[in-house]
VODOVO-547340 format. One record per residue: x, y, z of N, C-alpha, C, O in turn. Coordinates in steps of 0.1 Angstrom, whole numbers, plus 5000, padded with zeros to 4 digits. Each point is the difference from the previous one (the first is absolute). Example, Ala and Ser with C-alpha at 12.3 -4.5 7.8 and 13.67 -1.06 7.14 Angstrom:
2
513249435078499150125000500950125000501050005007498650114986500950115000499250115008500550115001
***
This chain:
295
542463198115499650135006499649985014499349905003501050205007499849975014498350044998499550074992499849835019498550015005500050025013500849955008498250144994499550045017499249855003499649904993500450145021499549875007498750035004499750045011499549954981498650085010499349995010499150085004501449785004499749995012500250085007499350075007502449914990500950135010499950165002500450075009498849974978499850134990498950065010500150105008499049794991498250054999500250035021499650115002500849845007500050085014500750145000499550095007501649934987500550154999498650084994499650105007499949874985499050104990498849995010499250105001500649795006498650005008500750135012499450115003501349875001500850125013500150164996499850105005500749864981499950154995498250054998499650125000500049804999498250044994499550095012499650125000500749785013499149995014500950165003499350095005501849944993500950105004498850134996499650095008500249874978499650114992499050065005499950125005498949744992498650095000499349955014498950025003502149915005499149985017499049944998499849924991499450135017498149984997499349994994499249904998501150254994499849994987500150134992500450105005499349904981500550134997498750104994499150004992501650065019498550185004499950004987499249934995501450154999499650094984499349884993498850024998501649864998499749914991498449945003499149964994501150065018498849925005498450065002498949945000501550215000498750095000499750034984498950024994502249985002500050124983499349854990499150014992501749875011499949894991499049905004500149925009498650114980499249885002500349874998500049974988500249925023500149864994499849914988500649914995498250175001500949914984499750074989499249974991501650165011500650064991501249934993500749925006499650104976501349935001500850104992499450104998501849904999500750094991501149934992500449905006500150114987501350014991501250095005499950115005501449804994500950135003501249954995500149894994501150225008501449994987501349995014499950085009500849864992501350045007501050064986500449934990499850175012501050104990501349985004500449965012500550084976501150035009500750104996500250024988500550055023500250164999501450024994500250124996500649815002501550014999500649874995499649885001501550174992500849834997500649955009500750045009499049844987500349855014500149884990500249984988499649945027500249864998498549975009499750075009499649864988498749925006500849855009500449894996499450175015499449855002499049995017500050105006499649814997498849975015498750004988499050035007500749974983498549994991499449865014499350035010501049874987499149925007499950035013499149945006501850155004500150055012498750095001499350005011500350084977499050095004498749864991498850015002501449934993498749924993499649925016498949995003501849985002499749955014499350035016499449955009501150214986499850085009498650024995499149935006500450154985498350014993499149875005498950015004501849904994499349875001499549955021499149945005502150135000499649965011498650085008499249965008500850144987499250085004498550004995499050045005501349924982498749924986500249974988500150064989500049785016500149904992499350014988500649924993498250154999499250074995501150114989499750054989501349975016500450104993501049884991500449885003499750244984500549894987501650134996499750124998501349865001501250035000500850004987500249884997500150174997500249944985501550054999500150124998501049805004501450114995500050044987499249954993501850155002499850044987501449984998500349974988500750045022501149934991500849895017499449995011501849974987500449935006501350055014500750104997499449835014500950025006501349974993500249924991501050175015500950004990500050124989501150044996497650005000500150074983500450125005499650025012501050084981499950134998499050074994499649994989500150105020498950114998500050135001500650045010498650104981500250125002498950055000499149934994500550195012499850075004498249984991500149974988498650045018498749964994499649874995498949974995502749915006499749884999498749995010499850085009499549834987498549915009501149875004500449924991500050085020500249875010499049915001500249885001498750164999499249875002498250084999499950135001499249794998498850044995499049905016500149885003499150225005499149925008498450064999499550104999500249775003498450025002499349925008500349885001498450185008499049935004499750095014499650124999500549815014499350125014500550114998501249985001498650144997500750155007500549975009501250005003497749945008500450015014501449975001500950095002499449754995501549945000501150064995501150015006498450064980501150074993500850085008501149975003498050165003499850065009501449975014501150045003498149895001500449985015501649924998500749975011499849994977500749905000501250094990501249964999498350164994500950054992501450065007501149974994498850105018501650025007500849905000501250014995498249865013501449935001500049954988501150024996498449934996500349974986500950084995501249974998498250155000501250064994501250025010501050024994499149985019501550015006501049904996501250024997498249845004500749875000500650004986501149964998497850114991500249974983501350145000501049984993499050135015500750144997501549965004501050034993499149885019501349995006500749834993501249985001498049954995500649894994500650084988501250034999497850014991500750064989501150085005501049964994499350125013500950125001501049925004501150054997499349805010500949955002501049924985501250004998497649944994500149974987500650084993500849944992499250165007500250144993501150025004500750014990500050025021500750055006501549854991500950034993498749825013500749915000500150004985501149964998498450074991499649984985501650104996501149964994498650175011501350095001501149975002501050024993498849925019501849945003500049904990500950014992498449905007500649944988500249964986500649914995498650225000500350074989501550064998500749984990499550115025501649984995501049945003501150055004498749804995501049894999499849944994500449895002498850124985499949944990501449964991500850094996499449795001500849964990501349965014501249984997498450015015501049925006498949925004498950034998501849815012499149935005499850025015499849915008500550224993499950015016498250015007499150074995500749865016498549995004499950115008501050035006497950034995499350125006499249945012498949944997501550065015499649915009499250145012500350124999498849825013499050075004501349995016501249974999498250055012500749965013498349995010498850024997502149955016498850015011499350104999498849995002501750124995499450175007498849964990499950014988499049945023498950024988498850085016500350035012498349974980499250055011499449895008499649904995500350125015499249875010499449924992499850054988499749845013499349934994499550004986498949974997502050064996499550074985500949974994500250064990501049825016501349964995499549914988500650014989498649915010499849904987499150084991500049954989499450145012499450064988501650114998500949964992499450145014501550054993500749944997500950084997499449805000500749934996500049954987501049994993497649995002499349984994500050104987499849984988500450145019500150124991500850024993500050054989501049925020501549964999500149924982500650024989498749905015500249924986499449984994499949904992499050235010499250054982500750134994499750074990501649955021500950094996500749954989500350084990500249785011501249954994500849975013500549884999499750175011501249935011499649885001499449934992501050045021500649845001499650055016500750095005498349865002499649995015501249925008500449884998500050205010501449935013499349925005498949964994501549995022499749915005498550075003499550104996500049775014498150075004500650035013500050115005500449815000500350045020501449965003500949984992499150015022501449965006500049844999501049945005497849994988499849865000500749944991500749905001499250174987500349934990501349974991500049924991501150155014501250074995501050035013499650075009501749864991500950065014500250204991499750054989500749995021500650184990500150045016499150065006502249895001501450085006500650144997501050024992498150085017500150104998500650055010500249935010500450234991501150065010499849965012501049955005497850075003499749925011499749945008499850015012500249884978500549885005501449974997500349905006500550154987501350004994500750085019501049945006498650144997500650105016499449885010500650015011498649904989499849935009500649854999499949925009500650074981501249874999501050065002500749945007499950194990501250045004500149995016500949955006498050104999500150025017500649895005500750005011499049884980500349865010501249944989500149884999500650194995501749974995500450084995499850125001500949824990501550124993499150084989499849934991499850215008499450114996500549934985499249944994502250074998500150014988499649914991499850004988499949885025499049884991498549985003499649894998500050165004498650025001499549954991499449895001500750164987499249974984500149844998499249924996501850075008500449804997499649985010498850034998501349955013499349935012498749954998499549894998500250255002497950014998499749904988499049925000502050104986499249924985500749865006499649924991501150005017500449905001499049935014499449894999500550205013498949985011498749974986500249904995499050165002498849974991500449904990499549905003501250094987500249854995500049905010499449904998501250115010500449885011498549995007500049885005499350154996498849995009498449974991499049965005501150094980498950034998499949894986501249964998497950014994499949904989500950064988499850124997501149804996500750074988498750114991500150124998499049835000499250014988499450155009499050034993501050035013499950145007501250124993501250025004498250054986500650134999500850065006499350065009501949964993500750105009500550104996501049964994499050165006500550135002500750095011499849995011500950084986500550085008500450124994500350024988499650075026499750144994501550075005500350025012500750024977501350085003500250084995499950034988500850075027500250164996501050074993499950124997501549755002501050074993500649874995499649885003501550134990500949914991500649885010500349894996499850175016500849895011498949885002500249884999498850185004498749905003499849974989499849885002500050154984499449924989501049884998499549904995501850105008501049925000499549885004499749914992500350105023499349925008498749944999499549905006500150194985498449904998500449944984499149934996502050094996500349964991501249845004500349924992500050095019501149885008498749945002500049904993498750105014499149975006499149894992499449915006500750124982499349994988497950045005499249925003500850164995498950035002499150004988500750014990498149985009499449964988499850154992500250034988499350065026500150154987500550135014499650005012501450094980500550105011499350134992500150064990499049955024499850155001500750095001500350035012500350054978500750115000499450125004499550064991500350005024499350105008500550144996501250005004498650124990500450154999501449964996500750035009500149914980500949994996500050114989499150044992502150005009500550104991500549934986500949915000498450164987499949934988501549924997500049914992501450175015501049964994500049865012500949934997498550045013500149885008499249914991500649904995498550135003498949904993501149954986500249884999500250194995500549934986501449975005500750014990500149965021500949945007499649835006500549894998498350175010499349835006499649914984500249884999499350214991499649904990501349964993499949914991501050145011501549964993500449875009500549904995499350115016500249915010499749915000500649915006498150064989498849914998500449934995500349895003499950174984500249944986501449945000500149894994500850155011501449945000500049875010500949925000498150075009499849895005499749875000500749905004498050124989499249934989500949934986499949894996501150224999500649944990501049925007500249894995500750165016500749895002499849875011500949945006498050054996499149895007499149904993499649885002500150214986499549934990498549975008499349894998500350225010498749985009498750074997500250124997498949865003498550054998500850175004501150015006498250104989500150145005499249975013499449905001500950205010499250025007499250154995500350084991498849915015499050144997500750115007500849995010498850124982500250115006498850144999499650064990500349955021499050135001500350125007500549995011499250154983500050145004499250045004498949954996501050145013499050015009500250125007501150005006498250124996500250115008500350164991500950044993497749995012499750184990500649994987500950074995498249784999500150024985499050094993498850005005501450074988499350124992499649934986500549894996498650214995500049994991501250054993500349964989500350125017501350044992501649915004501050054995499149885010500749895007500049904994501149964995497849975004499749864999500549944987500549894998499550214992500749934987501749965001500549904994500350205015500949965003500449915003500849934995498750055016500049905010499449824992500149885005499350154986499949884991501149974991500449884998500050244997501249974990501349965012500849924997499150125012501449935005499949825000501049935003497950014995499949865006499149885007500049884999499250225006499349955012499349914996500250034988499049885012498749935004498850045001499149984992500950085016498450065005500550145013500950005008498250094987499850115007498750025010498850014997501950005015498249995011499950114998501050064996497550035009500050154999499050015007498950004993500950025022499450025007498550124998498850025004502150054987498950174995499049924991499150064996500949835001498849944994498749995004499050034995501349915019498650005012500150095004499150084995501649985012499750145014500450114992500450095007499549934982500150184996499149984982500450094993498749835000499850034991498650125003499550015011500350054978499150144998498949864990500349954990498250035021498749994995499750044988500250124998499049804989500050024986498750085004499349975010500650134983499250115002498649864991500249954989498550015018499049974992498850085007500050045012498949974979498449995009499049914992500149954989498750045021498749964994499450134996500150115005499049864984498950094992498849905002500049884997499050195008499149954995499450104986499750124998500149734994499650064986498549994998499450074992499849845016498349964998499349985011498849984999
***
């Protein structure tokens, strides 16, 4: 199971704090005597997927350490509607001052969980992976990611570090400097030739001519970009006729571009590998939760 890094975690949550409450915070500070303590519930308002629990146990903690965090069920689990996510006690004050971003970081991890849980609920019974892309939010790429795979997907690359992925362009800027129709081979042959075998390579192609070429190329996995479903189960015919008469590893193949919930099953039955879906980070809808104070 993927783990957050809390080194890396705990500066995002200190920036969000300082965002929050500045100085300090007016209401809490006049209304709430210091050592007052209370009890309280994170609920949850609708069915989901949970996951960031130790995102907000961290977050309470930076603000007071004093406070005691109890989850009631796990990242990953499914939850409805008056579930108790988690049980806290000890300063008001902390509770208090620390309950927004708690609950934002816990509201939008879940809602990406949730959202990823869906898409791959409906590809169940093929082996195709539910994969995340860049489009994530500033600095909040390794906790979405993360969410990603208390969804069930499968987190893509982390950066431009880790993985080649030859995309359109850069595909228009090797054309500029030769012959336009080979671009796709140039570029996957320029990056093997220059970079360590044991580096991932990808390339991202927009129609059957180019997947050719990144299929001549032997590229380790082709991005199939806004391909039209009858291209997609053509490239995977291609694939496969390759492979059988090469007697060679498959290469990967991935779909990619305004996959829907109503899409994506298709697009698994034709073949593919893994499906990226950008609407995972940049469009999921926040799992509706709040705090109660109960004592």
């Amino acid at each position: 199971m993927m783990k957050l890094d809390k080194a890396a975690i705990l500066p995002i949550l200190t920036a969000a704090l300082k965002e929050d409450i500045g100085p300090r915070d007016l209401t809490t500070s006049v209304l709430i005597p210091k050592g007052q303590s209370a009890e309280a519930e994170i609920l949850v308002r609708q069915d989901g997927v949970i996951a960031g629990l130790e995102v907000a146990e961290w977050t309470f903690g930076l603000i007071d350490p004093k406070i005691r965090f109890k989850p009631a069920v796990r990242d990953g689990e499914e939850v409805h509607p008056e579930k108790v996510a988690a049980y806290l006690e000890g300063p008001a004050r902390g509770i208090l001052m620390a309950e927004r971003v708690a609950l934002n970081f816990l509201s939008r991890l879940s809602g990406i969980a949730t959202l990823t849980r869906a898409f791959v609920d409906r590809v169940k019974g093929t082996r195709v992976r539910i994969m995340d892309t860049r489009k994530t939010t500033p600095t909040l790429r390794l906790l979405e990611k993360y969410a990603v795979a208390m969804g069930g997907g499968v987190p893509h690359r982390k950066g431009l570090y880790d993985q080649v992925l030859i995309k359109d362009n850069h595909l228009r800027l090797v054309a500029s400097r030769g012959e336009r129709r080979l671009a796709v081979e140039s570029a996957v042959k320029e990056v093997r030739a220059k970079l360590q075998k044991r580096v991932l390579v990808e390339v991202e192609v927009a129609n059957l001519q180019e997947f050719r070429q990144a299929l001549s190329a032997q590229a380790d996995i082709i991005l199939l970009d806004n391909m039209k479903l009858s291209e997609i189960q053509e490239a995977v015919r291609l694939r496969n006729a390759v492979s059988r008469s090469k007697g060679a590893n498959k290469i990967g193949l991935e779909a990619s571009g305004r996959v829907t919930l109503e899409t994506v099953q298709g697009i698994a039955a034709a073949g593919v590998d893994r499906i990226s879906i950008g609407a995972l980070t940049h469009s999921p809808r926040s799992l509706d939760l709040a705090l109660e104070i109960v004592r």
